[in-house]
Predicted model as a PDB file, atoms N, CA, C, CB and O in Angstrom, pLDDT in the B-factor column:
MODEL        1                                                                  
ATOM      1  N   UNK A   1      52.809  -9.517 224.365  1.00 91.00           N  
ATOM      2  CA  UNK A   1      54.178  -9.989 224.450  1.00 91.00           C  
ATOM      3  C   UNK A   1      54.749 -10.031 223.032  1.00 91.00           C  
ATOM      4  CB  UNK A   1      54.254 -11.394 225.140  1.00 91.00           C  
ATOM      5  O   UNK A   1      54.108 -10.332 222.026  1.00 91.00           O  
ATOM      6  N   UNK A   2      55.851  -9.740 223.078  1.00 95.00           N  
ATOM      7  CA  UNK A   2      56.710  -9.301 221.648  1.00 95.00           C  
ATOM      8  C   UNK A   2      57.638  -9.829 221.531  1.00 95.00           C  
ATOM      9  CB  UNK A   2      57.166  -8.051 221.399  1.00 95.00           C  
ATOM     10  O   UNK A   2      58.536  -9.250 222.143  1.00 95.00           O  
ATOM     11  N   UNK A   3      58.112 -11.121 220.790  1.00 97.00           N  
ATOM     12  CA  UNK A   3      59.353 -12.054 220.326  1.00 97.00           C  
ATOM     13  C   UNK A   3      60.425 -11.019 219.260  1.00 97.00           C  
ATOM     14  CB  UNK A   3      58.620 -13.625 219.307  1.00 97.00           C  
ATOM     15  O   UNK A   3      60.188 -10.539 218.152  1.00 97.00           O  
ATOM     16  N   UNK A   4      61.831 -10.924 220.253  1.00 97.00           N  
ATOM     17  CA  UNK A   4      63.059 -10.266 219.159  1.00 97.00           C  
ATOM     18  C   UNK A   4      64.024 -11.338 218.809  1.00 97.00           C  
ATOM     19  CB  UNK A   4      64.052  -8.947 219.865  1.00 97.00           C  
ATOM     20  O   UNK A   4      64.398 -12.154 219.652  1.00 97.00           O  
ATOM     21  N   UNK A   5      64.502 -11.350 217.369  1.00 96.00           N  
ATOM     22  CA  UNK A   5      65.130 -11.854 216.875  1.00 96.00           C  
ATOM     23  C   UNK A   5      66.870 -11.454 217.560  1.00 96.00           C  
ATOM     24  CB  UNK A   5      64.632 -11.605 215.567  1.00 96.00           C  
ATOM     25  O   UNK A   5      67.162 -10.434 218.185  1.00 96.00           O  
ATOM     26  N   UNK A   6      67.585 -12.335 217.282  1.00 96.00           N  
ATOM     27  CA  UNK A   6      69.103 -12.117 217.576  1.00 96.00           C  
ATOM     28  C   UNK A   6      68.801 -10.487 216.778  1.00 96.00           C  
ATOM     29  CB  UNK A   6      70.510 -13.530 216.694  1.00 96.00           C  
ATOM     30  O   UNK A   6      68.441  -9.490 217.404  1.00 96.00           O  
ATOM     31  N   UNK A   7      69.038 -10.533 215.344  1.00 95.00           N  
ATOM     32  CA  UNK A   7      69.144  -9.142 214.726  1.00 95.00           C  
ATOM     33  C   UNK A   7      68.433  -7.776 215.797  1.00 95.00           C  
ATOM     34  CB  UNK A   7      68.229  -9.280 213.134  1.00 95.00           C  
ATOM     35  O   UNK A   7      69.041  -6.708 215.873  1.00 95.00           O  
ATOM     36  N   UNK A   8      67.372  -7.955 216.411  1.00 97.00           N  
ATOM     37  CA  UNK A   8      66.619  -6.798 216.603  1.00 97.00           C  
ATOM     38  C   UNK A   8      67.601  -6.633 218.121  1.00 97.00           C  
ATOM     39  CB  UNK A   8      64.655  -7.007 216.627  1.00 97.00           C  
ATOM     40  O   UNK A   8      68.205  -5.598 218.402  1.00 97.00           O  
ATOM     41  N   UNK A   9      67.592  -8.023 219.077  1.00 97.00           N  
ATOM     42  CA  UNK A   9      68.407  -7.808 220.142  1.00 97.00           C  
ATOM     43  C   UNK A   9      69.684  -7.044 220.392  1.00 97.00           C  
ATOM     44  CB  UNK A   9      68.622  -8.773 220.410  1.00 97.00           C  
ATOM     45  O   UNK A   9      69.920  -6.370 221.395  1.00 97.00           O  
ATOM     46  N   UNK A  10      70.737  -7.295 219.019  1.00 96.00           N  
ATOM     47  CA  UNK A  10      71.578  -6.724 219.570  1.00 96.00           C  
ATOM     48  C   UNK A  10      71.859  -5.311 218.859  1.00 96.00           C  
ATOM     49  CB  UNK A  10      72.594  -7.603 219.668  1.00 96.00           C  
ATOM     50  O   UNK A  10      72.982  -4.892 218.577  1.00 96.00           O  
ATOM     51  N   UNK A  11      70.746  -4.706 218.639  1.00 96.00           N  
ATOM     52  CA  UNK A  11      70.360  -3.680 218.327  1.00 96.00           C  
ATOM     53  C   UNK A  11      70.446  -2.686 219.797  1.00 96.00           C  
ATOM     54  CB  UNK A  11      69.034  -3.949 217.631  1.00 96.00           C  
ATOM     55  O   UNK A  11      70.805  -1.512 219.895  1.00 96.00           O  
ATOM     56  N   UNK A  12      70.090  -3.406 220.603  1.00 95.00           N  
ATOM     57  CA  UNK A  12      69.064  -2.795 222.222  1.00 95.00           C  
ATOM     58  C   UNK A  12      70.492  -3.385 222.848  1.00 95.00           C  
ATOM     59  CB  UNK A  12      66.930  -3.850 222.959  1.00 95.00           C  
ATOM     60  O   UNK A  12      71.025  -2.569 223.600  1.00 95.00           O  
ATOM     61  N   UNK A  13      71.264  -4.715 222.680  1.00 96.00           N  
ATOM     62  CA  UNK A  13      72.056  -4.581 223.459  1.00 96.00           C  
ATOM     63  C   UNK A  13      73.216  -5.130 222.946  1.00 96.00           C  
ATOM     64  CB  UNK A  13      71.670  -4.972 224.523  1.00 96.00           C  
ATOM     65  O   UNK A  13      73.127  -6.199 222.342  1.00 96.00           O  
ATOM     66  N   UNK A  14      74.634  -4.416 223.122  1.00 95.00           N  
ATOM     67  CA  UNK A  14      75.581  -4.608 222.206  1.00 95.00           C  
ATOM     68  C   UNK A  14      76.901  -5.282 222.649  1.00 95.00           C  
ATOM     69  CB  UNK A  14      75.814  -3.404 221.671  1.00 95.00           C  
ATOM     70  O   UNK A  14      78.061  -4.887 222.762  1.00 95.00           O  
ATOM     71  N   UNK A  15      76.143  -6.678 222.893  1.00 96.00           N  
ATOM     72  CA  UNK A  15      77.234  -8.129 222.880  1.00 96.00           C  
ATOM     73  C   UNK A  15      77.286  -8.577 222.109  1.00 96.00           C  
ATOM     74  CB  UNK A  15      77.178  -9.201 223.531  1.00 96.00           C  
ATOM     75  O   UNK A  15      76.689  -8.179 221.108  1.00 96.00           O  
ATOM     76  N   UNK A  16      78.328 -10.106 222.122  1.00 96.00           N  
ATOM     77  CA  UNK A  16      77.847 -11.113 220.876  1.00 96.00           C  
ATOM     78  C   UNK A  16      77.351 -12.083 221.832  1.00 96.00           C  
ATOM     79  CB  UNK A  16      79.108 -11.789 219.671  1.00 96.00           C  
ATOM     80  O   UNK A  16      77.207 -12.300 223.035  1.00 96.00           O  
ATOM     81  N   UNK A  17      77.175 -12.525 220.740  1.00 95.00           N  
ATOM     82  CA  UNK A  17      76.574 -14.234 220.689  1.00 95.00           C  
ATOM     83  C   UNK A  17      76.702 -14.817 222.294  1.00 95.00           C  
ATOM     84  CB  UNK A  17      77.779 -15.447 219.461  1.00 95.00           C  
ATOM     85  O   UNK A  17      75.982 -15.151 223.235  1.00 95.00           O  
ATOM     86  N   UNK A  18      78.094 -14.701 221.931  1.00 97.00           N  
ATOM     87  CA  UNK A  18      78.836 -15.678 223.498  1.00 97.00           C  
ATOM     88  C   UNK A  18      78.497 -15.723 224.251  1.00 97.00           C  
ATOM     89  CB  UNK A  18      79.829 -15.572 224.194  1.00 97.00           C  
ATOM     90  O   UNK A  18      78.049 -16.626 224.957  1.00 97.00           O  
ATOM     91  N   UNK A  19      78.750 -13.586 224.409  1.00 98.00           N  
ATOM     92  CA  UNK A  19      78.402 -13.081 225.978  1.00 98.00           C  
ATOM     93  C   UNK A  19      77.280 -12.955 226.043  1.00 98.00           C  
ATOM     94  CB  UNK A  19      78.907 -11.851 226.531  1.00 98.00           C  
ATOM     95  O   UNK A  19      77.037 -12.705 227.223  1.00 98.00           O  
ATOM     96  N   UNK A  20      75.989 -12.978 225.230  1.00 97.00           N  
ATOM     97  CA  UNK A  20      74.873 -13.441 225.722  1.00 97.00           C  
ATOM     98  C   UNK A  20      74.599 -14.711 225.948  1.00 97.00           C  
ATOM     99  CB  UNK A  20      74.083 -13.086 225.128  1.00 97.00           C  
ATOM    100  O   UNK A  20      73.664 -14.755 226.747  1.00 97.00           O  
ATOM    101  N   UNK A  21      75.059 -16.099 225.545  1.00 97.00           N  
ATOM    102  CA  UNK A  21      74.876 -16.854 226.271  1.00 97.00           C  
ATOM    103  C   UNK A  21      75.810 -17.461 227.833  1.00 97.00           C  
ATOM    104  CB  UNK A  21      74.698 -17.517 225.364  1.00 97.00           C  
ATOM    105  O   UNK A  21      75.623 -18.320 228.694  1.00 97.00           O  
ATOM    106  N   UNK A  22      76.480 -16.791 227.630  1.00 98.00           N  
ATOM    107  CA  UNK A  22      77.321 -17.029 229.219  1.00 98.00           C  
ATOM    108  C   UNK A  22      76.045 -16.306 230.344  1.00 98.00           C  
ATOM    109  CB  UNK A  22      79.313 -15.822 229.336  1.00 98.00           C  
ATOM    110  O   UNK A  22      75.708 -16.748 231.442  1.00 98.00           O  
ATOM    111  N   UNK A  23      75.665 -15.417 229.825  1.00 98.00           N  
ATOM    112  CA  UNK A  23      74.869 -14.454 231.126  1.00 98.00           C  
ATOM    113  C   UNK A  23      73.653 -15.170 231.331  1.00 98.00           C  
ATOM    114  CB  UNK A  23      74.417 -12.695 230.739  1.00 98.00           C  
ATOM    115  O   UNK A  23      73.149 -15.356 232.439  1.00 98.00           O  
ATOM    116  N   UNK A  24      73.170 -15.584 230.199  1.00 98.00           N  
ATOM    117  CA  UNK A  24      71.793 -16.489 230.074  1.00 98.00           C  
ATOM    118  C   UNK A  24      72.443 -17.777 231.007  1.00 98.00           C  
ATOM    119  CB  UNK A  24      71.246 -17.008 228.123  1.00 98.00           C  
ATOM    120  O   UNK A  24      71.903 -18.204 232.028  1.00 98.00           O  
ATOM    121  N   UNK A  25      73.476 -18.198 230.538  1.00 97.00           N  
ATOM    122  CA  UNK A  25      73.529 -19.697 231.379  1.00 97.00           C  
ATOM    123  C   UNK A  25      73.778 -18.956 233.191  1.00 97.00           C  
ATOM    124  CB  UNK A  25      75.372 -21.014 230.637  1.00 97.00           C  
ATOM    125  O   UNK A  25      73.355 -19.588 234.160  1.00 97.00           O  
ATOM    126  N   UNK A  26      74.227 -18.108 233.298  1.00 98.00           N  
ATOM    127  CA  UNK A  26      74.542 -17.497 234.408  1.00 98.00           C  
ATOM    128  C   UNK A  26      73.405 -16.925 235.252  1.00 98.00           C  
ATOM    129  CB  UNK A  26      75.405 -16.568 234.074  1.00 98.00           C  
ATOM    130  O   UNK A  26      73.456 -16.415 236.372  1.00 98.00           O  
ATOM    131  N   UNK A  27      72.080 -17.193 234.216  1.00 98.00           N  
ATOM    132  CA  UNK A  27      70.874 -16.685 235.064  1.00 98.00           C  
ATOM    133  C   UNK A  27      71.286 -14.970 235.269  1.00 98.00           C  
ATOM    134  CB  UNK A  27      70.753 -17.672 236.762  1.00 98.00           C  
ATOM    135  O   UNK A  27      71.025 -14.344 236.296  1.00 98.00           O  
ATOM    136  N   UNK A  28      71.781 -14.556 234.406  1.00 98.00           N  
ATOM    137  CA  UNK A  28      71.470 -12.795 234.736  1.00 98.00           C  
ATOM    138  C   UNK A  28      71.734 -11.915 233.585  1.00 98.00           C  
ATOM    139  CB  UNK A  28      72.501 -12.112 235.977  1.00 98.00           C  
ATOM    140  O   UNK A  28      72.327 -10.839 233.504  1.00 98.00           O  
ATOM    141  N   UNK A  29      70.974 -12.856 232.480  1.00 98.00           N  
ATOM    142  CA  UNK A  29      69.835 -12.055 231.042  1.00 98.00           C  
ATOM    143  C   UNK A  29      68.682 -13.207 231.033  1.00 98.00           C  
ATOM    144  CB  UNK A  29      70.781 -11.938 228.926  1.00 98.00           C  
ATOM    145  O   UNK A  29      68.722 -14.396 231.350  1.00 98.00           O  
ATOM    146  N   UNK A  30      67.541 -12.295 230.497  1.00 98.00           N  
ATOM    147  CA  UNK A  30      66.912 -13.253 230.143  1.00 98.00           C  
ATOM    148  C   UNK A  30      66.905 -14.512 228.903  1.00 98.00           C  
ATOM    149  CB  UNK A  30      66.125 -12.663 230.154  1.00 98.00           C  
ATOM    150  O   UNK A  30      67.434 -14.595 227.795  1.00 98.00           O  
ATOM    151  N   UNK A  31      66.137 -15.300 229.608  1.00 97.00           N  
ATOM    152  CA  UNK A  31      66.705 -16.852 228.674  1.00 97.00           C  
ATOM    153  C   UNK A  31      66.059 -16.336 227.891  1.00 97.00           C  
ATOM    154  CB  UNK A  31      66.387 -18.623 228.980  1.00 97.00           C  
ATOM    155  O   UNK A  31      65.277 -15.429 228.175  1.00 97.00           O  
ATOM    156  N   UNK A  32      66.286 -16.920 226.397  1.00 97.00           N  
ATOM    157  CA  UNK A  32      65.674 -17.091 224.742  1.00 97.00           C  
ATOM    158  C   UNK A  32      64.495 -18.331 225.057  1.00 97.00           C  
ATOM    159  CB  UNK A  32      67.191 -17.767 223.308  1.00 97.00           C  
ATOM    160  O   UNK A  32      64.375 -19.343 225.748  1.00 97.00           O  
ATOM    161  N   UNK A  33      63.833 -17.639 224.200  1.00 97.00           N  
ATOM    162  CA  UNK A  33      62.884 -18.349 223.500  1.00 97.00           C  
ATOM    163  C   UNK A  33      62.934 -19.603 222.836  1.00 97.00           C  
ATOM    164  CB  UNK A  33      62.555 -17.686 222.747  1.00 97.00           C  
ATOM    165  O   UNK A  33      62.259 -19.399 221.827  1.00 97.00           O  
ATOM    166  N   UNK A  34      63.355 -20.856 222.796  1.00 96.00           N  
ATOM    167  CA  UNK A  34      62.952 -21.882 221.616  1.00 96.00           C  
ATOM    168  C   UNK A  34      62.381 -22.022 221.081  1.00 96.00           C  
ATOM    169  CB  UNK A  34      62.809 -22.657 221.543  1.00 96.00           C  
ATOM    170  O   UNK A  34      61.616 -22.837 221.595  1.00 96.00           O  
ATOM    171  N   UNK A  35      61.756 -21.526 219.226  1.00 95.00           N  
ATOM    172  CA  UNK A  35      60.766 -21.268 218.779  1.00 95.00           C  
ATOM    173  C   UNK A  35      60.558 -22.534 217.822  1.00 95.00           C  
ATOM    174  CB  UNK A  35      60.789 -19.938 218.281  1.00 95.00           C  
ATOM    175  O   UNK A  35      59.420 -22.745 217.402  1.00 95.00           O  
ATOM    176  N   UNK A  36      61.858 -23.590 217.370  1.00 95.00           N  
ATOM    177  CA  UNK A  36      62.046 -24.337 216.196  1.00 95.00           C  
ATOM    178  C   UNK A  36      63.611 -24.909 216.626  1.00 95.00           C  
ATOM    179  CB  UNK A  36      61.886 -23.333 214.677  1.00 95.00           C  
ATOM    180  O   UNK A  36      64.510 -24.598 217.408  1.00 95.00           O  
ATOM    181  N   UNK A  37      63.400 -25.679 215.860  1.00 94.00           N  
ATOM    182  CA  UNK A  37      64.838 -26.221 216.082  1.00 94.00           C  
ATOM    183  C   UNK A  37      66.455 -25.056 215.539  1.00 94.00           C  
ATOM    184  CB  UNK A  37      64.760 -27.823 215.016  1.00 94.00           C  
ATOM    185  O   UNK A  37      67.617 -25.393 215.315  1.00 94.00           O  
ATOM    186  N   UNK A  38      66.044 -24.213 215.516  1.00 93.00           N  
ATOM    187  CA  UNK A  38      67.252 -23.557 214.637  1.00 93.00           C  
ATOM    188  C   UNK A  38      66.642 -22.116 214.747  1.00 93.00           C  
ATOM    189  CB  UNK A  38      67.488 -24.200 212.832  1.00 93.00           C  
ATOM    190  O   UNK A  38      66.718 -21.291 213.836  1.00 93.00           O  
ATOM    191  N   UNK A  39      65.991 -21.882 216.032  1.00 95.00           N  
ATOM    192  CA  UNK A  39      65.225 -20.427 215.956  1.00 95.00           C  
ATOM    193  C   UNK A  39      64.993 -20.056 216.899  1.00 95.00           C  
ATOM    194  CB  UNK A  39      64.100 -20.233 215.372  1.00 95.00           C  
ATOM    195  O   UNK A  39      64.250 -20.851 217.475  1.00 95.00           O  
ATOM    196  N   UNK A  40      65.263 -19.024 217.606  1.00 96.00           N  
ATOM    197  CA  UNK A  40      65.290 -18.502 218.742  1.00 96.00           C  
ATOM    198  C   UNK A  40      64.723 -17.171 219.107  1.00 96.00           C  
ATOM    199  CB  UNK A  40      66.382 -18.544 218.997  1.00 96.00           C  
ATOM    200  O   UNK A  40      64.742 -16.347 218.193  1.00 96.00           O  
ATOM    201  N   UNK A  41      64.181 -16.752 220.346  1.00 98.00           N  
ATOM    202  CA  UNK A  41      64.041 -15.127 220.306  1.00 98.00           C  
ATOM    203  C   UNK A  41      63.918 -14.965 221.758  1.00 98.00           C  
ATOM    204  CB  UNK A  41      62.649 -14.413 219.394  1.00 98.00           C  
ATOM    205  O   UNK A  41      63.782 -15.844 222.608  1.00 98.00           O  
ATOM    206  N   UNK A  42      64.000 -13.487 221.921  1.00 98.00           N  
ATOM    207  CA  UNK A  42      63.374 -13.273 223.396  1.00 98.00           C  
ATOM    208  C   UNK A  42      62.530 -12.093 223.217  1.00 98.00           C  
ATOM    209  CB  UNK A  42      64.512 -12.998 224.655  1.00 98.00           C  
ATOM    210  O   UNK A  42      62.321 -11.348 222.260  1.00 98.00           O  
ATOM    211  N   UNK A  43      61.928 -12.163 224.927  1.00 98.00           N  
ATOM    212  CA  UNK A  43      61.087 -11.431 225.319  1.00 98.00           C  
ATOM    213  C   UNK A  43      61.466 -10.018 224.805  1.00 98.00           C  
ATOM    214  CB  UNK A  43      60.946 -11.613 226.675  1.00 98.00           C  
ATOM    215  O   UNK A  43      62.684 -10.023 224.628  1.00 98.00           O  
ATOM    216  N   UNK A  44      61.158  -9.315 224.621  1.00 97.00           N  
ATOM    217  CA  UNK A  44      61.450  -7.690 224.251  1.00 97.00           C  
ATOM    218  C   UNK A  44      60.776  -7.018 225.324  1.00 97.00           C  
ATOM    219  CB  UNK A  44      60.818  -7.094 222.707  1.00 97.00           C  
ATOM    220  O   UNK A  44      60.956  -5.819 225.112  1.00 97.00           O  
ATOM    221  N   UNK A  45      60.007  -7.181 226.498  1.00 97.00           N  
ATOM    222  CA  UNK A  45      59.547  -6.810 227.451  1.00 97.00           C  
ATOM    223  C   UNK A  45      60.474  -6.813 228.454  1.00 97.00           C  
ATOM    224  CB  UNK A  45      58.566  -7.383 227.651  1.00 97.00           C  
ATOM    225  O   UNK A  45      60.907  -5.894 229.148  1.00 97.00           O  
ATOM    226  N   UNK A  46      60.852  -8.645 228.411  1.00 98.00           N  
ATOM    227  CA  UNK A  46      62.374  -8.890 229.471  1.00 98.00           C  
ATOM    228  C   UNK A  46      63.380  -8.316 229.628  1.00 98.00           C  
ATOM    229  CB  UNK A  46      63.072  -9.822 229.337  1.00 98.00           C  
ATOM    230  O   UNK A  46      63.964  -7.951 230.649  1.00 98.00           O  
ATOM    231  N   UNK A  47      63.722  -8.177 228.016  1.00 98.00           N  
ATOM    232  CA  UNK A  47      65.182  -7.593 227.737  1.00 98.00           C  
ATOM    233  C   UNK A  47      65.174  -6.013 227.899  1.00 98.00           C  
ATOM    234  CB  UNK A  47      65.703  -7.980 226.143  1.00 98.00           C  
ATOM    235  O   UNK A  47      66.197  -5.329 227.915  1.00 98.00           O  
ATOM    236  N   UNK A  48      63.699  -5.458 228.031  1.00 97.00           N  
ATOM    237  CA  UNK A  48      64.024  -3.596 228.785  1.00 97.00           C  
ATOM    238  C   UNK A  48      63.973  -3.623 230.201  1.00 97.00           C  
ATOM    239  CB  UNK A  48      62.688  -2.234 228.397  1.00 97.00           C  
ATOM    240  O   UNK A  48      64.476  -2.748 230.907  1.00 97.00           O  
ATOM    241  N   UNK A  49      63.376  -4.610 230.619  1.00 97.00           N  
ATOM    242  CA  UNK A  49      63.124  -4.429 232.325  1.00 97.00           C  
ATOM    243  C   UNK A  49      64.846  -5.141 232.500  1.00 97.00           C  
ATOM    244  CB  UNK A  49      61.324  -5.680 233.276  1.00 97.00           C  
ATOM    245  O   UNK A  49      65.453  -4.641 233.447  1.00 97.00           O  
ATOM    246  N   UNK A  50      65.478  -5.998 231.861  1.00 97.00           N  
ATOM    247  CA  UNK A  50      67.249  -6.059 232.198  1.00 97.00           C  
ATOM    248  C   UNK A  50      68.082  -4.676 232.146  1.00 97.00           C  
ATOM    249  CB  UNK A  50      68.075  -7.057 230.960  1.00 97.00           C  
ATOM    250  O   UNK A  50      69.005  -4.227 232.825  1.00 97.00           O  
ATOM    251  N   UNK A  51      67.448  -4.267 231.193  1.00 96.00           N  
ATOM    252  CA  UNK A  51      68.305  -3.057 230.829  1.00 96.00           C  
ATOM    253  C   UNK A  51      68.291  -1.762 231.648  1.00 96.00           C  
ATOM    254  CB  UNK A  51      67.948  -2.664 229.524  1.00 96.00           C  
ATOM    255  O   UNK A  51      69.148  -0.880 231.706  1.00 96.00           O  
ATOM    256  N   UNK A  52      66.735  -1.899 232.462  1.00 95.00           N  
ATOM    257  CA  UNK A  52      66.480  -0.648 232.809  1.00 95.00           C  
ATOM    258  C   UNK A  52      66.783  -1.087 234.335  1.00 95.00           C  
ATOM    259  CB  UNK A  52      64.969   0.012 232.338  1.00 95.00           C  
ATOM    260  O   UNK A  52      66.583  -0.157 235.117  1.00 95.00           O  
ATOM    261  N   UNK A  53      67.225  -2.300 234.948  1.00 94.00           N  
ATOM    262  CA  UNK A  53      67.751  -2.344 235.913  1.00 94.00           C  
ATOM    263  C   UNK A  53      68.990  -1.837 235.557  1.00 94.00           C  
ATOM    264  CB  UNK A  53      67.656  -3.448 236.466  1.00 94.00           C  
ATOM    265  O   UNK A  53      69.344  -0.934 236.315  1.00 94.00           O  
ATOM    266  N   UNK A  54      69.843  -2.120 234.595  1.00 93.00           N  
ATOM    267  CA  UNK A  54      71.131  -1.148 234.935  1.00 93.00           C  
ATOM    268  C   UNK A  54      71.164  -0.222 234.900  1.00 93.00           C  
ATOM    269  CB  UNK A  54      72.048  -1.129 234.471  1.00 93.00           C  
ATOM    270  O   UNK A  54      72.013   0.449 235.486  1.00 93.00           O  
ATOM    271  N   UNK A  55      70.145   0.283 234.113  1.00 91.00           N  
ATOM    272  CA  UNK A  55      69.760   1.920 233.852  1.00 91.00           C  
ATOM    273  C   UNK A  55      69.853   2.331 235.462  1.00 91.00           C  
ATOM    274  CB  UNK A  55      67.893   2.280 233.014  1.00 91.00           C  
ATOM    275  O   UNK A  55      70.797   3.048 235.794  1.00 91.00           O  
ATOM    276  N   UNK A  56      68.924   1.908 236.441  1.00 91.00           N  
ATOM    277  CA  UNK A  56      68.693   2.021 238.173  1.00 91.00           C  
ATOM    278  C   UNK A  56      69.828   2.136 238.777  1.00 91.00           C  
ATOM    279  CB  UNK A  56      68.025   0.796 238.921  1.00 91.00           C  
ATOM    280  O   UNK A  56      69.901   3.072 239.574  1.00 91.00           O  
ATOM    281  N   UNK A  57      70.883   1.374 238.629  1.00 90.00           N  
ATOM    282  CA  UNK A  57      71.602   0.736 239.647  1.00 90.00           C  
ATOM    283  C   UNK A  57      72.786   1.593 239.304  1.00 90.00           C  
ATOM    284  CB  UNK A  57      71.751  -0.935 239.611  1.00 90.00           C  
ATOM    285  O   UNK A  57      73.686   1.455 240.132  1.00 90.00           O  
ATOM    286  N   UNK A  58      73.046   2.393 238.386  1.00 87.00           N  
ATOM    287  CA  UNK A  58      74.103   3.603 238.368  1.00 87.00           C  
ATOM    288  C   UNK A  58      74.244   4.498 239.526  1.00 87.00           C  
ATOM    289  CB  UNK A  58      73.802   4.522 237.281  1.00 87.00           C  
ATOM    290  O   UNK A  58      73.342   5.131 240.074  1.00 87.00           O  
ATOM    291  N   UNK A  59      75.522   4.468 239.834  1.00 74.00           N  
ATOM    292  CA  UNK A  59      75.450   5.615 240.824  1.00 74.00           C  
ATOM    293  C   UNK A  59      76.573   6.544 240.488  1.00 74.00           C  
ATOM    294  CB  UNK A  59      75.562   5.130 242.358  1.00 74.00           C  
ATOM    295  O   UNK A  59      77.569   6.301 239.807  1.00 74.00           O  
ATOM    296  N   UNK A  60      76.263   7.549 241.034  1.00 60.00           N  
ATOM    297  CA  UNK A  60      77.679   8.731 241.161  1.00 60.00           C  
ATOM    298  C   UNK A  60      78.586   8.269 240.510  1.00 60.00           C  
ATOM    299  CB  UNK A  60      78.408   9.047 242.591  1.00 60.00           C  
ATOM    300  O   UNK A  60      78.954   8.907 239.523  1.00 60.00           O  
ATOM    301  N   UNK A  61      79.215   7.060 240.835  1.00 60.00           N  
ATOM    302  CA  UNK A  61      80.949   6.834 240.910  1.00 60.00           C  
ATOM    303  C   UNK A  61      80.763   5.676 240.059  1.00 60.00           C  
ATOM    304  CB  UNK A  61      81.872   6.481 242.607  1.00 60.00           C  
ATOM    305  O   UNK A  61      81.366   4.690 240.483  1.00 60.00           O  
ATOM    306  N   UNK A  62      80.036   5.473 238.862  1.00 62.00           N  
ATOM    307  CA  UNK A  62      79.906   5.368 237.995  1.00 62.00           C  
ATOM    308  C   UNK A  62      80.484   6.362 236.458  1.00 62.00           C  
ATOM    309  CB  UNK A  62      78.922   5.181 238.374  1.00 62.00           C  
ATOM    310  O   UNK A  62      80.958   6.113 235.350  1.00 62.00           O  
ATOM    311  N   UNK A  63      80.124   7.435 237.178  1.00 65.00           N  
ATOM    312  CA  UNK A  63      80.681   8.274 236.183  1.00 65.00           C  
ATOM    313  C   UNK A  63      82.322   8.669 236.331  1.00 65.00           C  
ATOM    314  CB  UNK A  63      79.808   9.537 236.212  1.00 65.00           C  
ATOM    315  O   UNK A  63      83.063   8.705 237.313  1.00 65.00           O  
ATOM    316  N   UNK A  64      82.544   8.955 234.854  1.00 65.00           N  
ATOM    317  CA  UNK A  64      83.719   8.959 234.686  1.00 65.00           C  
ATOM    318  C   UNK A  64      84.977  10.286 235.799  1.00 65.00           C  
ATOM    319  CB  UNK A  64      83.574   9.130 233.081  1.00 65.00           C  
ATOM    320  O   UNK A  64      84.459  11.403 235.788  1.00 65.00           O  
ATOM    321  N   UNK A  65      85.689  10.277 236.225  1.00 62.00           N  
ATOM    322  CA  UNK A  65      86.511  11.443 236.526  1.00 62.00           C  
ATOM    323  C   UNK A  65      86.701  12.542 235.928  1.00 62.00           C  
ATOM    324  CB  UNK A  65      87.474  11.191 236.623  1.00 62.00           C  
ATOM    325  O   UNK A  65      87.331  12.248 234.912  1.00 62.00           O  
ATOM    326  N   UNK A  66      86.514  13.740 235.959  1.00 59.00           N  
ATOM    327  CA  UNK A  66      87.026  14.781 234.950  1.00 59.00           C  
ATOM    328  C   UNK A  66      88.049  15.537 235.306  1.00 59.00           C  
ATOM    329  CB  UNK A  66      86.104  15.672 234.581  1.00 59.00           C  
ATOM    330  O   UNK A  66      88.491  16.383 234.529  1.00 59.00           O  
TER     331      UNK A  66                                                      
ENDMDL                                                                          
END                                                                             
C-alpha cells in the first residue's frame, strides 16, 4: 500500500482542494488518510480503482459530436 501526498494526487487527478473534499464528504472519492495533525494522504491504489471506474463507465455518447 502506497500513501500520495495532495502534490502527487492532483497530479492523477485534476481538482482542487474543495472539490476533493466535497466528493470525499459525499462518499464518492476516496477518504484521505490522517497521518498527523496537519498531514494527510491517500491510498494511491484507491485513487486508480476511482479513476478506472470512470475510465469503465464511458459510453458512446460520451463522446463528443463531430
Amino acid at each position: 500500500m502506497r500513501c500520495i501526498s495532495w502534490r502527487e494526487l492532483k497530479t492523477i487527478v485534476p481538482y482542487s482542494r474543495q472539490h476533493i473534499g466535497r466528493l470525499e464528504k459525499a462518499d464518492l472519492f476516496p477518504r484521505r488518510v490522517r497521518l498527523g495533525q496537519c498531514r494527510v494522504c491517500w491510498i494511491v491504489e484507491e485513487v486508480r480503482a476511482w479513476l478506472q471506474e470512470r475510465i469503465d463507465s464511458r459510453s458512446l455518447t460520451d463522446t463528443p459530436d463531430r
